[in-house]
Structures are given as C-alpha cells and as structure tokens.
N, C-alpha and C positions, 0 to 999 in steps of 0.2 A: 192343683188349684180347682180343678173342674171339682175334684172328688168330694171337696169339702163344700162346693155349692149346693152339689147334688144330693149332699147328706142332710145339709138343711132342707131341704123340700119335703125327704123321706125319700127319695129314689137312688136305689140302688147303683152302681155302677158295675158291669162287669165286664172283663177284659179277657180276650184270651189271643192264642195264633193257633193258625193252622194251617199245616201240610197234610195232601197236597191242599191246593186251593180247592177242586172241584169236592171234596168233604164239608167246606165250609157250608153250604143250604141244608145239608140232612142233620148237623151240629146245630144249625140255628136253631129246628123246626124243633131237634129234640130238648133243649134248653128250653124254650116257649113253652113245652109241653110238662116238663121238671118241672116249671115254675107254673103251671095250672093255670094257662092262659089261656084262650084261642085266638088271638087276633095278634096279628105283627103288623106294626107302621114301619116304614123308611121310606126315604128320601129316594126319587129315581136316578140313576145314573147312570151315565151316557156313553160311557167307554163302553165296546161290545163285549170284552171278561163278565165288568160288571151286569152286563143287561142279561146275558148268559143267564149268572149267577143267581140272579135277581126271578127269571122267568122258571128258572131247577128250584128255586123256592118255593115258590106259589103252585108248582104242580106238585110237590114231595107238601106242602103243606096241607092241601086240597086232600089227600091220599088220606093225612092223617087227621084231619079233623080240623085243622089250623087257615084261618082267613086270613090271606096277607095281602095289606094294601099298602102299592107305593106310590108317590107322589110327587110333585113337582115342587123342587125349594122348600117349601114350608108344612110344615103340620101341626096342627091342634086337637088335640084330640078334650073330647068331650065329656 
C-alpha cells in the first residue's frame, strides 16, 4: 500500500535488511551517496541502539561529505 502512494508522488521506495546491525549507518551514507544526494532527514529515536545508530551516522556522514539531520516526530522538508 505505501508503495503505490509513494509512486504517485514520484518517490521512490527502497527496502533493504541488514547484518550485523552496526553496518547499517555506513550502508545508509553510501546509498545517499549512489543516489547523489548530500543531505539525509529522519526521524530521532530514543531507544539507545537507535541513538547509537543514529550518532555513527552523522559522524561517518560528516567523513563523507553527507549532512544528516535528525528530528523530533515530524519533518518537512522544503
């Protein structure tokens, strides 16, 4: 359901998993990076994995050229 919402907008949807978990921030940066981006938004989150996760982001993003802003509940981007 989501997929076809997202399709009407034009945004893409992409899904993946990953092992182990602590892979997942350097996979994020380099996808953002594939896809010739430099900025990442998400959502903060409060579990300490997540905040981990979330802080190995923004410094491995920082490294590579990538601004990642996270945020509380909501976001619009502009």
């Amino acid at each position: 359901m989501p997929q076809k919402s997202l399709d009407e907008l034009n945004v893409p949807l992409y899904i993946t998993t990953m092992t182990p978990r602590k892979a997942i921030p350097e996979k994020v940066i380099d996808l953002v990076q594939e896809w010739g981006a430099t900025r990442l938004y998400g959502n903060i989150s409060y579990e300490v994995d997540e905040l981990r996760r979330d802080i190995n982001t923004t410094e491995i993003g920082k490294k590579k050229g990538v601004k990642c802003d996270f945020v509380h509940d909501k976001l619009v981007v502009n």
